[in-house]
C-alpha positions as CSV (number, residue, x, y, z in Angstrom):
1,X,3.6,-2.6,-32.0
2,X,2.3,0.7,-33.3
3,X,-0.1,-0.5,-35.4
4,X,-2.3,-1.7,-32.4
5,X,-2.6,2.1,-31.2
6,X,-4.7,2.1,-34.3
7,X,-7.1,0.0,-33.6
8,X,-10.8,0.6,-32.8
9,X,-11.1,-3.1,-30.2
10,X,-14.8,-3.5,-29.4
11,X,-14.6,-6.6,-27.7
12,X,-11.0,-7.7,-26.9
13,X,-10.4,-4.5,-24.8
14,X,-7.8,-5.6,-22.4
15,X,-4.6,-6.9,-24.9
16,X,-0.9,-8.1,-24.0
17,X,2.2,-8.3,-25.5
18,X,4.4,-11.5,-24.8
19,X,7.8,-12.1,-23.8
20,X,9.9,-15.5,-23.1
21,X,12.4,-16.1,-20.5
22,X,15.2,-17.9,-22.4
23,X,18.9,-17.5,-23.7
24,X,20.4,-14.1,-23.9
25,X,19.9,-13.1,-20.4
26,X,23.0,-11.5,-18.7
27,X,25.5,-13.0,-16.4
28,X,23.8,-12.7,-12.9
29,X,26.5,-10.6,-11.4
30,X,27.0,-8.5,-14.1
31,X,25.7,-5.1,-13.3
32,X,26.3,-3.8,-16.8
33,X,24.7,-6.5,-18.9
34,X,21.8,-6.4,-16.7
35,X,21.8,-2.4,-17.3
36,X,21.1,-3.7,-20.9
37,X,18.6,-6.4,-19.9
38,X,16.7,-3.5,-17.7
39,X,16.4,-0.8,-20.4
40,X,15.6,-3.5,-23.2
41,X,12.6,-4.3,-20.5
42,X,12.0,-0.3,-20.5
43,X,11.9,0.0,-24.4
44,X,9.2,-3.1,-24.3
45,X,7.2,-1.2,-21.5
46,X,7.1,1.7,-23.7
47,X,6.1,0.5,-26.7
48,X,3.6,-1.8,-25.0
49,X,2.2,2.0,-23.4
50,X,2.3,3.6,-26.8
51,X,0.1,1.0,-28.9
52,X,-2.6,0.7,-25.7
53,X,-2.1,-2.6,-24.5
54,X,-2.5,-3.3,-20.6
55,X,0.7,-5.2,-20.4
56,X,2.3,-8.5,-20.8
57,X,2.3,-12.3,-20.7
58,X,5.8,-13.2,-19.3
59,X,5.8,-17.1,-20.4
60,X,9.0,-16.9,-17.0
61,X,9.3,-20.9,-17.0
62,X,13.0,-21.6,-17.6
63,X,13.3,-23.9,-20.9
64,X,16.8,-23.4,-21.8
65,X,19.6,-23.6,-19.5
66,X,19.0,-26.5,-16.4
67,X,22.5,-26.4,-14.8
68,X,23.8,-24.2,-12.2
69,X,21.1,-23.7,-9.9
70,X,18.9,-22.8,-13.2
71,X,21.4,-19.8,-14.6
72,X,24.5,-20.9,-16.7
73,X,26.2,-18.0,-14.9
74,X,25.4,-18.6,-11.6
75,X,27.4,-21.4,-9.1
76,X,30.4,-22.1,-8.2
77,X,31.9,-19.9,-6.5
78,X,28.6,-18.6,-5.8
79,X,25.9,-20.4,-3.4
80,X,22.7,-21.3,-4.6
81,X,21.5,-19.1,-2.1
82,X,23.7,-16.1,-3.4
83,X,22.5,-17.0,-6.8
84,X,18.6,-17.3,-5.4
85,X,19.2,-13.5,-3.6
86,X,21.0,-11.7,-6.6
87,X,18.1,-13.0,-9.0
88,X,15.6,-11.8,-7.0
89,X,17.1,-8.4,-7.1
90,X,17.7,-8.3,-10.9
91,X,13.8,-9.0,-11.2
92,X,13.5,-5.8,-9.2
93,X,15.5,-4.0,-11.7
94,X,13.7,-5.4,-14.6
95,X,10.4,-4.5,-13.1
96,X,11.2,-0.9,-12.0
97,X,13.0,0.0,-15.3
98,X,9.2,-1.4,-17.2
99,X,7.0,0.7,-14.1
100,X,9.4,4.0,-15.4
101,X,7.7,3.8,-18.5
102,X,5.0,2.5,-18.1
103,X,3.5,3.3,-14.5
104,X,0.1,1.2,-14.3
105,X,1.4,-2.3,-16.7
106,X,0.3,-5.7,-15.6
107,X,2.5,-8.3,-16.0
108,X,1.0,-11.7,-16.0
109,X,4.0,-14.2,-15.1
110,X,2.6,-17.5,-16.3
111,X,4.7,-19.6,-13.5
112,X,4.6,-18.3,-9.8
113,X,7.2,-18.3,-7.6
114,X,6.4,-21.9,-6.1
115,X,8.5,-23.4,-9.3
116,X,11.6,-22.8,-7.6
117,X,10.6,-24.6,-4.4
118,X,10.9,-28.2,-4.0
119,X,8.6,-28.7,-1.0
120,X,5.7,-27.6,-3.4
121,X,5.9,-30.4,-5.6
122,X,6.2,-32.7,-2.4
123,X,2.9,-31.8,-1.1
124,X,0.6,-35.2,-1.7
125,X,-2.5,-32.9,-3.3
126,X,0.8,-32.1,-6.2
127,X,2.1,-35.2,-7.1
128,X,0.8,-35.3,-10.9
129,X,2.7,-32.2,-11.7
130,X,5.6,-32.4,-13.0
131,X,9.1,-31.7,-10.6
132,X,10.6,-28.7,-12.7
133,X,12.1,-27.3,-9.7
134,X,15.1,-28.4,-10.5
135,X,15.6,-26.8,-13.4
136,X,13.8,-23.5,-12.3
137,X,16.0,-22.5,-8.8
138,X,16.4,-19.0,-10.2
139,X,12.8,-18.4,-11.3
140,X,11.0,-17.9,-8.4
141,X,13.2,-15.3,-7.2
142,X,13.4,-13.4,-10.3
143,X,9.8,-13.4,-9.7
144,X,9.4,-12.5,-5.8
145,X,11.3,-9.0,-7.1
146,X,8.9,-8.1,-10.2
147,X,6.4,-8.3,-7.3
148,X,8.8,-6.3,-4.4
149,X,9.0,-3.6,-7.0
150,X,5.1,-3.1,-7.1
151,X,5.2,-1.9,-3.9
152,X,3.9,1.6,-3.6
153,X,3.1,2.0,-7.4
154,X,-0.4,1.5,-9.6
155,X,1.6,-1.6,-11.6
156,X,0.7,-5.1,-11.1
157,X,2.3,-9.0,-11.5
158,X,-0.5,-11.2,-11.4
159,X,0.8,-14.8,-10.7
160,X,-0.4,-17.3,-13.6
161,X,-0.9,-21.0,-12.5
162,X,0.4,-22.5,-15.5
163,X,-0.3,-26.3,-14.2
164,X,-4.1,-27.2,-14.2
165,X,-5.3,-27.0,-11.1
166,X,-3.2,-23.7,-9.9
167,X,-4.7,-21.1,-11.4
């Protein structure tokens, strides 16, 4: 990314980097593969800091692994509940190791938390979207702690809308 810190932008002033959820993330009860997953997130943070850009696009919709409550590494003998609570705290570490770099990013999560809730898509005024819920259990949690670990700092997670209509 260092190039960009070069740049003179006149009219594309506000610029993000991009990130996928997919394979590689660490076993949800793993504390130190997460440890990994948390500073890789602080390395990104940095260097997003470092060539001037505001933040990033988190494309956070699940697209790889659709079993166990959304996480390969998560069930039995964990609940889905279990699985829903320690997801929700791995966001938190994700998000505070990026804010310890870079204090004031904006993350803009292109799926909110409602893709993990079935009752959403049930609502009549919803019905042409498309039931990923399913296959997204662990998303919205992982979300709900990039946004607890805002709290008290100048960083932001601004919620997408992804699906026409949402955003």
């Amino acid at each position: 990314l260092a190039p960009f810190a070069k740049l003179s932008w006149t009219s594309m002033t506000h610029n993000f980097g991009l990130e996928y959820y997919g394979s590689g993330w660490a076993d949800l009860f793993n504390d130190a593969k997460w440890a990994v997953v948390a500073q890789n997130a602080a390395n990104y943070a940095q260097a997003l800091k470092a060539a001037g850009l505001v933040g990033m696009f988190f494309d956070n919709e699940n697209y790889q692994t659709y079993g166990n409550y959304g996480d390969p590494t998560c069930g039995k003998p964990h609940t889905r509940v279990d699985c829903q609570t320690e997801m929700m705290a791995r966001g938190n570490q994700v998000m505070a190791a990026m804010i310890a770099q870079f204090p004031n990013i904006v993350v803009f999560l292109l799926r909110d938390a409602y893709i993990s809730d079935y009752t959403f898509y049930a609502q009549p005024q919803f019905s042409f979207t498309n039931q990923i819920a399913y296959a997204n259990l662990l998303v919205g949690p992982f979300v709900v702690g990039f946004v607890q670990a805002t709290q008290g700092t100048p960083a932001s997670v601004v919620c997408g809308g992804e699906d026409p209509g949402f955003a």
